[in-house]
C-alpha positions in Angstrom: 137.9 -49.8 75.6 135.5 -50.5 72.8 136.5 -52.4 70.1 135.0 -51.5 66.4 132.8 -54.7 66.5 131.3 -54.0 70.1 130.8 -50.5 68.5 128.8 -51.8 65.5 126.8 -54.3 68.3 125.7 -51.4 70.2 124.5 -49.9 67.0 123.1 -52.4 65.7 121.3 -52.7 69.4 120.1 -48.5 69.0 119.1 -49.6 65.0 116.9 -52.7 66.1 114.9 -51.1 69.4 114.0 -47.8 67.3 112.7 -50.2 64.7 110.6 -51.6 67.7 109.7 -48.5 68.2 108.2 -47.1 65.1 106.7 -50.6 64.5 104.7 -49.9 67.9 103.7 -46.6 67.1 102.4 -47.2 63.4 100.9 -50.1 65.2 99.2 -47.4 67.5 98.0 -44.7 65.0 97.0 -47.6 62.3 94.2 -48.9 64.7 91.9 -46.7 66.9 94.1 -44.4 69.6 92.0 -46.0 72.5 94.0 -49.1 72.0 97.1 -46.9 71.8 99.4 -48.1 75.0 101.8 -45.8 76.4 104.7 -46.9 77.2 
């Protein structure tokens, strides 16, 4: 049973690593693709 503030964790979890995410691919595309690393 999940409780509306365990709720708004988990999302706030989902929220922060697809941040990571896009931070790691403009990251990957802003420099030269050979240092590109694939997850």
């Amino acid at each position: 049973m999940s409780t509306r503030d365990e709720l708004e964790a988990i999302n706030k979890n989902i929220s922060d690593a697809i941040m990571i995410l896009k931070l790691i691919d403009f990251d990957c595309y802003s420099n030269n693709e050979d240092n590109c690393n694939t997850i």
